[in-house]
KELO-329786 format. One record per residue (C-alpha): residue number from 0; residue in one letter; x, y, z. Coordinates in steps of 0.001 Angstrom, whole numbers, plus 524288, in hexadecimal, padded with zeros to 5 digits. Layout:
<atoms>
ATOM num residuo    c1    c2    c3
ATOM NUM       a     X     Y     Z
...
</atoms>
This chain:
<atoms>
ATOM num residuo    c1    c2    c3
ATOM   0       x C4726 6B536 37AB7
ATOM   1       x C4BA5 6B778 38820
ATOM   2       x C3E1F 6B750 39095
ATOM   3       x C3EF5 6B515 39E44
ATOM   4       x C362C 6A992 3A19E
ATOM   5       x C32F6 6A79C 3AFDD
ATOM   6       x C3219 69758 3B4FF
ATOM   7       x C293C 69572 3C2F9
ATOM   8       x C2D8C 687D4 3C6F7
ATOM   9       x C240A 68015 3CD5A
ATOM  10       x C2921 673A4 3CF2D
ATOM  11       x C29DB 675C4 3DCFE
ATOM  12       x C1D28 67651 3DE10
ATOM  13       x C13DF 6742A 3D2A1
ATOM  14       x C1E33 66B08 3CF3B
ATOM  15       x C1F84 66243 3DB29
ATOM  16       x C1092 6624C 3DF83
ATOM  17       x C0BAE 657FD 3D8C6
ATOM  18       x C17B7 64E83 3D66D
ATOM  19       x C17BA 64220 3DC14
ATOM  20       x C235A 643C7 3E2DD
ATOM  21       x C2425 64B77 3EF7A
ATOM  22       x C30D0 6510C 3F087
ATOM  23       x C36E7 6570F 3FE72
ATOM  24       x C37CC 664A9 3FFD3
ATOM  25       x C45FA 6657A 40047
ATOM  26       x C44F9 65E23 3F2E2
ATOM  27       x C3CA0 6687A 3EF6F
ATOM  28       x C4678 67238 3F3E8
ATOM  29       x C4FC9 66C59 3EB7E
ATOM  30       x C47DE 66C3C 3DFB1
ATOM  31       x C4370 67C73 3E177
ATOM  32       x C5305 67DF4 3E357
ATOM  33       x C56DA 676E8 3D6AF
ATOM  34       x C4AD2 67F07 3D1CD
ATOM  35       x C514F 68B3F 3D543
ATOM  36       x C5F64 68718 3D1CD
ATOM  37       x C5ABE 686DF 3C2E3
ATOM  38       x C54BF 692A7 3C21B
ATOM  39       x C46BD 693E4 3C82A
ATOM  40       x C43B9 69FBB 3CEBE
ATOM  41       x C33CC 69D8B 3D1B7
ATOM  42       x C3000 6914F 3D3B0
ATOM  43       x C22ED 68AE8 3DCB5
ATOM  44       x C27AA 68378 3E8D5
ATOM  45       x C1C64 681CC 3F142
ATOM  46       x C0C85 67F2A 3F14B
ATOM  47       x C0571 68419 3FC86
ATOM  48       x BFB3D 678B7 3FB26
ATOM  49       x BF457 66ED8 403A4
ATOM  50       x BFED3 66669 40646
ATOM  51       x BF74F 6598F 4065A
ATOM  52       x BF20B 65DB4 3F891
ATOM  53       x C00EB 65F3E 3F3ED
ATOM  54       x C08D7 65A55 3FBE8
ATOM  55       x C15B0 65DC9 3F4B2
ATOM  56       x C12F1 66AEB 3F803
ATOM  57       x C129F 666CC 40643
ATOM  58       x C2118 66E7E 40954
ATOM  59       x C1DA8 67AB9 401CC
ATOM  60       x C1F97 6816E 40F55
ATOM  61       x C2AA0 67B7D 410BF
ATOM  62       x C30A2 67D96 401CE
ATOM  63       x C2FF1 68BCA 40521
ATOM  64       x C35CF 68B64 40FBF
ATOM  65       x C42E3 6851E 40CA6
ATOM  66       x C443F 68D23 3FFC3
ATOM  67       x C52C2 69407 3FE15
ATOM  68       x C4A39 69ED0 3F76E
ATOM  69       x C548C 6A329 3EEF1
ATOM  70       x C5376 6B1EE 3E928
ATOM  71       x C4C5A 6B2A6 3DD39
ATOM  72       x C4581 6A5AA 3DDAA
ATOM  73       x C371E 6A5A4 3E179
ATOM  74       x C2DC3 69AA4 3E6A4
ATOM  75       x C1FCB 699AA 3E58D
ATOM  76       x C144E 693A4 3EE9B
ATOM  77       x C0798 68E86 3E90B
ATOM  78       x BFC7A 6918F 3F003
ATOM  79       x BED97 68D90 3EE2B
ATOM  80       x BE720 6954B 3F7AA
ATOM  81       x BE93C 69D58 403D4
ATOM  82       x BF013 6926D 40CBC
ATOM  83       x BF885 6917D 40231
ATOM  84       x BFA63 69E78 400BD
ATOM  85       x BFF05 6A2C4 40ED0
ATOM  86       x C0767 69600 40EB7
ATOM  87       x C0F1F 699E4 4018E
ATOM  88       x C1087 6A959 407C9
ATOM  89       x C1560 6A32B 41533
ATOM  90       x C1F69 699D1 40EB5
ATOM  91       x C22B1 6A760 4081D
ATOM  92       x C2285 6A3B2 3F997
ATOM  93       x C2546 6AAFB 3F1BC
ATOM  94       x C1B7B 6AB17 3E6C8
ATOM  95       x C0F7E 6A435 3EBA6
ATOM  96       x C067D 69E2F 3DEC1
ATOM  97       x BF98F 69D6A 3DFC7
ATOM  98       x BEFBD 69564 3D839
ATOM  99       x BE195 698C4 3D286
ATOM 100       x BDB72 68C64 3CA23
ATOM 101       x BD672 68E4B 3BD33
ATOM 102       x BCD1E 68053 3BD90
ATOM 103       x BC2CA 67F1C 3C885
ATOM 104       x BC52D 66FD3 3C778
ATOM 105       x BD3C8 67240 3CAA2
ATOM 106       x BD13F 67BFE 3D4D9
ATOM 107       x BCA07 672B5 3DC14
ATOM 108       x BD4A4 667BD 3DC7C
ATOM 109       x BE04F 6713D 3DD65
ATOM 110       x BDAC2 67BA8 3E6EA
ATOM 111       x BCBDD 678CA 3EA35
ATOM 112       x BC8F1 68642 3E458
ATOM 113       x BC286 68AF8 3D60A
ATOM 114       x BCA25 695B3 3CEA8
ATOM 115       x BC1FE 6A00E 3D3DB
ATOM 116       x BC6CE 69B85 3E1E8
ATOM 117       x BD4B0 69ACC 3DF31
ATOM 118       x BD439 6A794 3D925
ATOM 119       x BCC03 6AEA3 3E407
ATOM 120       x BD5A5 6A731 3ED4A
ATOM 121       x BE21D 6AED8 3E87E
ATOM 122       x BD937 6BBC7 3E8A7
ATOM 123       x BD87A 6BAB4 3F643
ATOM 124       x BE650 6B3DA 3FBE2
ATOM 125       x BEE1E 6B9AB 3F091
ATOM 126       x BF12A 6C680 3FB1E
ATOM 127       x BF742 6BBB2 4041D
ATOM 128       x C02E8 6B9FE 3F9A8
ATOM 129       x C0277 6C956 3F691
ATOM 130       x C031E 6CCBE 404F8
ATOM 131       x C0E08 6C49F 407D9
ATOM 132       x C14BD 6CC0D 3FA32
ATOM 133       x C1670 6BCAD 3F3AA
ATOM 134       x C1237 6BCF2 3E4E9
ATOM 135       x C0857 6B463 3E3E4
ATOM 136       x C04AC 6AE70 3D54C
ATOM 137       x BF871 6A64A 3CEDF
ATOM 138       x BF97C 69AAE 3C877
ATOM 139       x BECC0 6984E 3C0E2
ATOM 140       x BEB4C 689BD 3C124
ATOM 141       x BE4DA 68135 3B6E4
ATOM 142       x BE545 68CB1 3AE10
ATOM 143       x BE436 6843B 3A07D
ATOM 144       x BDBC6 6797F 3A6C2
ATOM 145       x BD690 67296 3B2A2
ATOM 146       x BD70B 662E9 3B41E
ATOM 147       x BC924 661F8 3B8BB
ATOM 148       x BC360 66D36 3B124
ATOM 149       x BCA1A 66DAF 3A54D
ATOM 150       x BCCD3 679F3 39ED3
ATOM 151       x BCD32 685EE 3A5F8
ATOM 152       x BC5F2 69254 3A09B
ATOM 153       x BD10A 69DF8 39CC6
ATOM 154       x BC6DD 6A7FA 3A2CC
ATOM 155       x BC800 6A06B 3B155
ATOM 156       x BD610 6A145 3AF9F
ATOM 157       x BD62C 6AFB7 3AAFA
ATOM 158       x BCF49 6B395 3B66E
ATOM 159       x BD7E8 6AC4E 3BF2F
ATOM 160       x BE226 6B378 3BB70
ATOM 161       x BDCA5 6C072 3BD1B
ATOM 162       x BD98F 6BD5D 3C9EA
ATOM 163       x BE6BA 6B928 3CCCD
ATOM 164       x BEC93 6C506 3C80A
ATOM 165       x BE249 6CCAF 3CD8B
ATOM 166       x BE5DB 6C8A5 3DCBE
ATOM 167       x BF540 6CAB9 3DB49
ATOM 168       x BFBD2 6BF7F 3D374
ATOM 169       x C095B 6C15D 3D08C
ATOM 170       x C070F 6B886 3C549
ATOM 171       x BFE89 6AFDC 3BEC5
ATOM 172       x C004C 6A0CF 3BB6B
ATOM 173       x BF7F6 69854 3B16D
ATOM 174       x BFA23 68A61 3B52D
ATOM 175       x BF5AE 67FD2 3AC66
ATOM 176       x BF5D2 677C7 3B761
ATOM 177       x BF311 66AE3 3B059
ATOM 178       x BFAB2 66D37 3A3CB
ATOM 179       x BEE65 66DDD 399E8
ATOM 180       x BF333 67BDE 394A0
ATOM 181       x BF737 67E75 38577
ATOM 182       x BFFAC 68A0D 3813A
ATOM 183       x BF20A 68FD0 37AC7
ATOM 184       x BEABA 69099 38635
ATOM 185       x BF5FF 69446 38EAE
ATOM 186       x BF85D 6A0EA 38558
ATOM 187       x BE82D 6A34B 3855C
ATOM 188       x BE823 6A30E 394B8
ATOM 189       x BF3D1 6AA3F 3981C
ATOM 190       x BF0D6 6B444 38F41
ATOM 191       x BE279 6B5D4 3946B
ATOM 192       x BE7D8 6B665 3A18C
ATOM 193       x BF1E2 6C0A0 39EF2
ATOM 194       x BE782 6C951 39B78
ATOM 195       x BE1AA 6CAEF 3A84A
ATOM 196       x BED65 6C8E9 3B262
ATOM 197       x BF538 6D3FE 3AE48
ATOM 198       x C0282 6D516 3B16C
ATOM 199       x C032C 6C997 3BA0C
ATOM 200       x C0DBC 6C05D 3B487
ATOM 201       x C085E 6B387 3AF85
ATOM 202       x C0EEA 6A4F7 3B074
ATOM 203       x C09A5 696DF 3AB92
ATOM 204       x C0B7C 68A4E 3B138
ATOM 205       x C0A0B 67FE8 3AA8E
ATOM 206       x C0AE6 670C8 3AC06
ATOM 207       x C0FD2 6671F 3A042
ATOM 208       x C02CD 65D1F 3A313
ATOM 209       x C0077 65DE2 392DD
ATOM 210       x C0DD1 66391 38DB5
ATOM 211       x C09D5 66F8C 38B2E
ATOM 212       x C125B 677FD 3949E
ATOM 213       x C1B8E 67D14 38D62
ATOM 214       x C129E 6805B 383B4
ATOM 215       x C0ABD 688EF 38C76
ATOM 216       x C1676 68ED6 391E8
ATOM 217       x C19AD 6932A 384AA
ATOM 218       x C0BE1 6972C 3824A
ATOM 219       x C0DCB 6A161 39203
ATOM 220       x C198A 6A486 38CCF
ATOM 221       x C132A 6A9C3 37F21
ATOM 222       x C0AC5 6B1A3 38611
ATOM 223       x C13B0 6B857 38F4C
ATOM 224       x C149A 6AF65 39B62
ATOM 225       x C22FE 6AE10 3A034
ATOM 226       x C2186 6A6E1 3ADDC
ATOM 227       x C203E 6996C 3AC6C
ATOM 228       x C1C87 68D47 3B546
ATOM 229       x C2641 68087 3B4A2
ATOM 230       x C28BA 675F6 3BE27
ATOM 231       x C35DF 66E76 3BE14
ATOM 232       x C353C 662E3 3B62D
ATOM 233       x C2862 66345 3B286
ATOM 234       x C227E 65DFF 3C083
ATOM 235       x C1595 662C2 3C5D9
ATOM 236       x C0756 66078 3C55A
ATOM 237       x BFAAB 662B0 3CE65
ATOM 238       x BF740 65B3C 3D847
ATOM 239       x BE7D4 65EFA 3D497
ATOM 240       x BE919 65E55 3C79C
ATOM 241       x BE74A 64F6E 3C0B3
ATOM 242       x BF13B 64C55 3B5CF
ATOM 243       x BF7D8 6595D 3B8EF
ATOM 244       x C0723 6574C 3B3F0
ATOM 245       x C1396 660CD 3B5DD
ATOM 246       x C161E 66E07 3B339
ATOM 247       x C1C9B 672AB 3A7B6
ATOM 248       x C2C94 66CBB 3AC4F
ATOM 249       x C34AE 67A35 3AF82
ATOM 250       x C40A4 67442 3A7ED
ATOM 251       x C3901 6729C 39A38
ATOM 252       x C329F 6810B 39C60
ATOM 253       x C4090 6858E 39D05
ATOM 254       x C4703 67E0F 39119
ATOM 255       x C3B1A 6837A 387AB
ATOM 256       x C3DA1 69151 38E97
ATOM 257       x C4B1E 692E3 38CD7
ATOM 258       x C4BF3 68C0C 38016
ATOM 259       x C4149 696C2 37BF0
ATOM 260       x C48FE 6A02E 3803A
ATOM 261       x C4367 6A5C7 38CA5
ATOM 262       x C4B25 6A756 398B9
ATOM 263       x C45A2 69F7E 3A5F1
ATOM 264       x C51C3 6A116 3AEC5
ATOM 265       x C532B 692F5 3B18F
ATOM 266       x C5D41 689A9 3AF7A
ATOM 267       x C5979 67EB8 3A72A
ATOM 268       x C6386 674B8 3AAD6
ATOM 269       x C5FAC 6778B 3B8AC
ATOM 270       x C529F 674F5 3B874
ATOM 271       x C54A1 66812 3AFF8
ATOM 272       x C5CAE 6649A 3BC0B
ATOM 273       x C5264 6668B 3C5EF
ATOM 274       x C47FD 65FEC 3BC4B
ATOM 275       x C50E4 6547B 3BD95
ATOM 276       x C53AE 655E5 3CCA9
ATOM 277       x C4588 6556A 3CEC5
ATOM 278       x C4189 64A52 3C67F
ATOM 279       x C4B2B 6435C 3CFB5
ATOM 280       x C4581 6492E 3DCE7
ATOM 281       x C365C 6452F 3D7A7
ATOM 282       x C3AEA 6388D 3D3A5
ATOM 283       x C3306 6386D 3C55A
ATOM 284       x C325E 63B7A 3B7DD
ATOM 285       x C2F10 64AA0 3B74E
ATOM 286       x C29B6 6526B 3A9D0
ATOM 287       x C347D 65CBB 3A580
ATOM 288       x C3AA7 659F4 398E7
ATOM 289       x C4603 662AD 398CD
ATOM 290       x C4A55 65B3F 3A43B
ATOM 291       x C4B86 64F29 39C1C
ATOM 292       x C4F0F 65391 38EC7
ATOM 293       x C57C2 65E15 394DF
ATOM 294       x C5B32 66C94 38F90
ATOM 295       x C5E1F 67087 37F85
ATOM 296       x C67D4 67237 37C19
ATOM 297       x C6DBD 668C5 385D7
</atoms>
């Protein structure tokens, strides 16, 4: 097998928001450039948020500011609504991700908005990221399950989708935002959304709160995903989401990849390096288990 599997990093950003540790920008330069050194080439760096809601997104500006921007690597804003939106376009991003919610109760902590908001939202400001010719994506929160509601009907996120695609995505995400997904559900939902997004390129995100991650990666995989969510050892959570843990750790994505014989483009050794550098720089314990057990063979 020699498949091409594509890794967005997001411990920039969905990685760094909700640890306890604030680290300085110019730490969080250094982490992106160790990021890049091993082989990431899209990765999220900033949040265009309320700052007193996140407050290590406070520098996002300033992140994107001080970038080297080397060729072929490209960094991505989140955005929530149209503030957000012009911010992420001004800092000139250069993927801007947008997010519709899939749970009412989740929409209301997250982004004071029901599904049907978030979704008529990006109908209207999507032409702000089209205008200014930056691809602008979806990421379809809560998408297996919502930690007031509970499960989350397929049909709300079907429709989500279509909307999505319907008003310009350049791709779609499905984010089991608080890690409650299994590999059967993930293959039932992806496939119901490919049906109505057409050619728009799907990718999963997916955090590690129950151990399932890799599972459901195998499960996108299976049915024809190939770009793939990950966050550097394992760090993350949501700052509106109780009990929410870390994404799926970038380093263990790549050891099951590569040992399965798919091709991600990053180097291993590398990225166990930076797992390490940054356990040191947040001063705990962090998730990733290839960082601790190490590559095979050795």
């Amino acid at each position: 097998m020699n498949k091409k599997i594509a890794l967005v990093e997001v411990g920039p950003r969905d990685g760094l928001q909700n640890d306890p540790t604030l680290l300085t920008t110019d730490i969080k330069l250094e982490f992106i450039e160790r990021l890049i050194e091993a082989g990431i080439k899209r990765m999220e760096v900033a949040s265009f948020v309320n700052p007193k809601l996140v407050p290590a997104m406070a520098d996002s500006d300033a992140i994107m500011a001080r970038l080297t921007r080397p060729a072929g690597v490209k960094f991505i804003g989140l955005a929530l609504n149209e503030r957000g939106m012009r911010r992420a376009i001004e800092a000139k991003c250069d993927e801007i991700n947008y997010v519709m919610v899939a749970g009412a109760g989740f929409g209301r902590a997250n982004q004071n908005a029901t599904p049907d908001e978030t979704a008529a939202l990006f109908e209207r400001i999507a032409i702000l990221a089209h205008d200014a010719a930056i691809p602008v994506s979806v990421t379809i929160s809560v998408a297996f399950g919502d930690p007031f509601d509970g499960e989350v009907p397929i049909g709300r996120v079907v429709a989500l989708a279509a909307r999505a695609a319907r008003a310009g995505a350049c791709e779609i995400a499905l984010g089991d935002t608080i890690g409650v997904a299994d590999p059967w559900d993930v293959r039932k939902r992806l496939d119901a959304v490919q049906e109505v997004i057409g050619d728009v390129p799907l990718r999963v995100h997916f955090h590690n709160t129950r151990n399932t991650a890799l599972a459901n990666i195998h499960a996108a995989i299976e049915s024809g995903v190939s770009i793939i969510d990950a966050s550097c050892g394992g760090i993350g959570g949501c700052p509106f989401a109780p009990a929410a843990t870390g994404n799926v750790p970038t380093e263990d994505v790549v050891y099951m990849l590569e040992r399965g014989g798919f091709d991600t483009g990053i180097d291993l050794s590398k990225l166990i390096k930076t797992s390490h550098w940054l356990e040191q720089a947040l001063g705990h314990d962090i998730p990733g288990l290839v960082a601790k057990a190490g590559p095979f063979p050795a």
